[in-house]
C-alpha positions in Angstrom: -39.9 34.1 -29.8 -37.0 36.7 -29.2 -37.6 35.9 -25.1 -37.4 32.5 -25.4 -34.4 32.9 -27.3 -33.0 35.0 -24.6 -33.9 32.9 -22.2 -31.6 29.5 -23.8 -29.0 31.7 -24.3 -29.0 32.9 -20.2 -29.8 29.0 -19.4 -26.6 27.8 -21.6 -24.5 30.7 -20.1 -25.1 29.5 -17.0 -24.3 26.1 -17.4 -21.1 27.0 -18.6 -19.8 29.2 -15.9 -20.1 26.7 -13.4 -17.2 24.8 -12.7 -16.6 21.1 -13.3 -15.9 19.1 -9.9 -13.0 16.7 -10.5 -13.3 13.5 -8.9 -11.3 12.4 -6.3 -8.1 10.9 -6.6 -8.0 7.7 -4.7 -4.8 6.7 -3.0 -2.5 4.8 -4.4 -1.7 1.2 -2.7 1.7 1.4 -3.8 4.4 -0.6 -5.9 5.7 -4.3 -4.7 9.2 -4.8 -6.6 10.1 -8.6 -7.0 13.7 -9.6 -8.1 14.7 -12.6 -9.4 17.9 -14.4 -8.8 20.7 -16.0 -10.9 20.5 -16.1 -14.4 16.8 -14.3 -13.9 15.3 -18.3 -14.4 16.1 -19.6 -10.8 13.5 -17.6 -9.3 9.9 -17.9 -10.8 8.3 -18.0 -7.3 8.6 -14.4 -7.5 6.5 -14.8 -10.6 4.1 -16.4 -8.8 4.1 -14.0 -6.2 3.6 -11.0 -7.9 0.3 -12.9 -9.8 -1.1 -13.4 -6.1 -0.7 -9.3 -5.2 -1.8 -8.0 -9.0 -4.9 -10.7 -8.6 -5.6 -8.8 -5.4 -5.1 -5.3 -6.8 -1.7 -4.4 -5.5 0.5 -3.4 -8.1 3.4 -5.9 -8.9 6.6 -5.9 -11.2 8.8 -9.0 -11.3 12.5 -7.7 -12.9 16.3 -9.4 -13.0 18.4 -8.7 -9.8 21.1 -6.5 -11.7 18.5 -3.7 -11.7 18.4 -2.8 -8.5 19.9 0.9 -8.9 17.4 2.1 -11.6 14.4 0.2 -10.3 15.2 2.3 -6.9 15.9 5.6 -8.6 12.0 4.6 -10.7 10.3 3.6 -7.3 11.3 6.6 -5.5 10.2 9.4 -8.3 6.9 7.2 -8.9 6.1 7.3 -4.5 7.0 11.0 -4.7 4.3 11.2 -7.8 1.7 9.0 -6.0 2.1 11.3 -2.5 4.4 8.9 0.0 2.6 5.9 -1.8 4.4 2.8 -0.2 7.4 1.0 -1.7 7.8 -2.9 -0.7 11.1 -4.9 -2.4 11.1 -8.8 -2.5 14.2 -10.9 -3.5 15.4 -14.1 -3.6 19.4 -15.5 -3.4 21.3 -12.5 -5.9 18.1 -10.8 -5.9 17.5 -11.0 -2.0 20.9 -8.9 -2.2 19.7 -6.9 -4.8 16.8 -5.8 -2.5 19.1 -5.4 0.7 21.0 -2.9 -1.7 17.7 -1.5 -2.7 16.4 -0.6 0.6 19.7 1.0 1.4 19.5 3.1 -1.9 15.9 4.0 -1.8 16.5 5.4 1.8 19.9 7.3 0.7 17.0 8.8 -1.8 14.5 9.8 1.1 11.9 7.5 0.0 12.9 4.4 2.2 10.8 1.1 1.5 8.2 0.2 3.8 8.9 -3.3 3.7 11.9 -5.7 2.3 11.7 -9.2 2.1 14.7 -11.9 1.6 14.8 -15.5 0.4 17.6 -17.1 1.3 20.1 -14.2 0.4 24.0 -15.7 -0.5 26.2 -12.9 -0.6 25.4 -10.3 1.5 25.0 -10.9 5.4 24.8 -7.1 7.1 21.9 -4.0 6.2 23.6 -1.1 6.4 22.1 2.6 6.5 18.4 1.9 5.3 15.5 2.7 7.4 11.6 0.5 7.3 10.7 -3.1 7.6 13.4 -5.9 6.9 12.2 -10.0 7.4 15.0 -12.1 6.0 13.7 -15.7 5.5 16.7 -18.2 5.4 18.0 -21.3 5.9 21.6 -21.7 7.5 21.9 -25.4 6.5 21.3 -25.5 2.6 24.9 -24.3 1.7 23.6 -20.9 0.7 21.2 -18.9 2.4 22.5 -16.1 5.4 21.7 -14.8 8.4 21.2 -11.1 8.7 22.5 -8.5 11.0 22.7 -4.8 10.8 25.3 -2.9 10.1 26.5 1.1 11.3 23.3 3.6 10.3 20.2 1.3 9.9 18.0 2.8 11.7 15.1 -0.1 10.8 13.6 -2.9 12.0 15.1 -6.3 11.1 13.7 -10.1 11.4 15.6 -13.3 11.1 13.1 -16.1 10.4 15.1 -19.5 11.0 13.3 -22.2 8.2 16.5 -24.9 9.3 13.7 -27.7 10.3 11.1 -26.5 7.3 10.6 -29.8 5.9 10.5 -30.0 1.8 12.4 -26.3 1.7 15.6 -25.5 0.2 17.6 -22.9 -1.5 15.6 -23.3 -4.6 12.1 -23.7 -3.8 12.3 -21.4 -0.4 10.6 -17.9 -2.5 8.0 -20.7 -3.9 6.7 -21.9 -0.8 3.0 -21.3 -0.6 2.6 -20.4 3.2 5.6 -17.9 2.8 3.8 -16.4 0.3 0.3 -16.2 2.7 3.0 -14.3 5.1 4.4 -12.0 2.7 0.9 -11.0 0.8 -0.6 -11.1 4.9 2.4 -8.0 5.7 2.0 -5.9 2.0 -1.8 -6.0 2.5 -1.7 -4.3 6.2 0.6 -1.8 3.8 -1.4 -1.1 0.9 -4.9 -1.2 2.2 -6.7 1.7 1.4 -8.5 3.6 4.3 -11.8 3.0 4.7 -14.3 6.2 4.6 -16.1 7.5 7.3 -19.5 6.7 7.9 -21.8 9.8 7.0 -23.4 11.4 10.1 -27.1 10.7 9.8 -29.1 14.3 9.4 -30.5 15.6 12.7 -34.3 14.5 13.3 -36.7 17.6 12.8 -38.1 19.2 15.8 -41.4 17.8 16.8 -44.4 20.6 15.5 -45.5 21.9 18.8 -49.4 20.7 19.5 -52.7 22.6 18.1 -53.8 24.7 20.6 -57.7 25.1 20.7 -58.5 28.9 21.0 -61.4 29.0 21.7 -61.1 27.0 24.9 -58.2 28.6 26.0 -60.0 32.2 25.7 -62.9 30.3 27.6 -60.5 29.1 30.4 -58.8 32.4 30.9 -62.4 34.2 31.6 -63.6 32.0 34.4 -62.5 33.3 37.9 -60.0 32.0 40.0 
């Protein structure tokens, strides 16, 4: 009885001594930031927008345009938490210049945004020093939305998309507009995807056993004379 005692005891030590395995952290895919515009009621296709990324697993916060400072000072600790996880900023009319403003913050910060997107923005017209992705989506002709240019240390990328001859779009229904969205969610996907693992190498094949060899008629072979 006193062995088998002993023996539980070792059995339970040893279990104990050896050290849990955490599992591994998967990568995060990121934060997309949606601002609205005036009046924070103007602009629900940002609503709409961050339902299609959280319905496909990217993580997506709609919030009023006059946030822009704290959101930016929140995105930047939460990508430094997350190890460089991306940062993508959406606006539309006040809130397409609240993102501009964003991206310019966020890189002052050293955690740039990977990707900005504007509706239609109304006030400002120039991207000054902000590094990553800017595609401005306007309308010239509706008596609101601006061109884009960049300004003295933007050191980005930065694409005017013209929507003058988009039938059925205006100031107030361009961040709605459903094959916009397909654009936007197509770019923040190619950003947020998670890498996929590497295939496993297969074990190598076992050496083939080399054949029996019959003794008896080797020893008989090696007697006769040459």
């Amino acid at each position: 009885m006193k062995v088998l005692r002993f023996a539980f005891a070792l059995v339970a030590a040893l279990v104990l001594a050896v050290p849990a395995v955490a599992a591994p952290a998967q990568a995060s895919r990121g934060h997309v930031y949606l601002l609205r515009g005036l009046a924070n009621i103007f602009s629900l296709g940002m609503d709409d927008l961050a339902a299609k990324l959280n319905a496909r697993g990217i993580p997506a916060t709609v919030h009023e345009y006059g946030q822009w400072a704290s959101l930016a000072d929140a995105a930047a600790a939460e990508s430094r938490a997350n190890g460089g996880a991306p940062i993508i900023v959406v606006g539309h009319s006040l809130g397409a210049d609240a993102a501009i403003q964003m991206g310019e913050r966020l890189t002052a910060l050293g955690r740039p945004a990977r990707l900005v997107v504007t509706f239609d923005p109304v006030g400002v017209k120039q991207v000054g020093p902000a590094a990553g992705r800017f595609v401005n989506y306007y309308q010239s002709n509706n008596g609101y939305g601006k061109r884009l240019s960049t300004g003295p240390g933007f050191r980005g990328s930065l694409q005017n998309r013209n929507l003058d001859g988009a039938g059925g779009i205006d100031h107030f229904n361009i961040e709605k507009a459903p094959r916009l969205h397909a654009e936007v969610i197509s770019s923040i996907q190619a950003l947020t995807a998670r890498p996929k693992p590497k295939p496993r190498a297969k074990p190598a094949e076992p050496a083939a056993a080399p054949a029996p060899v019959d003794s008896a008629a080797a020893a008989s072979a090696a007697a006769k004379p040459m």
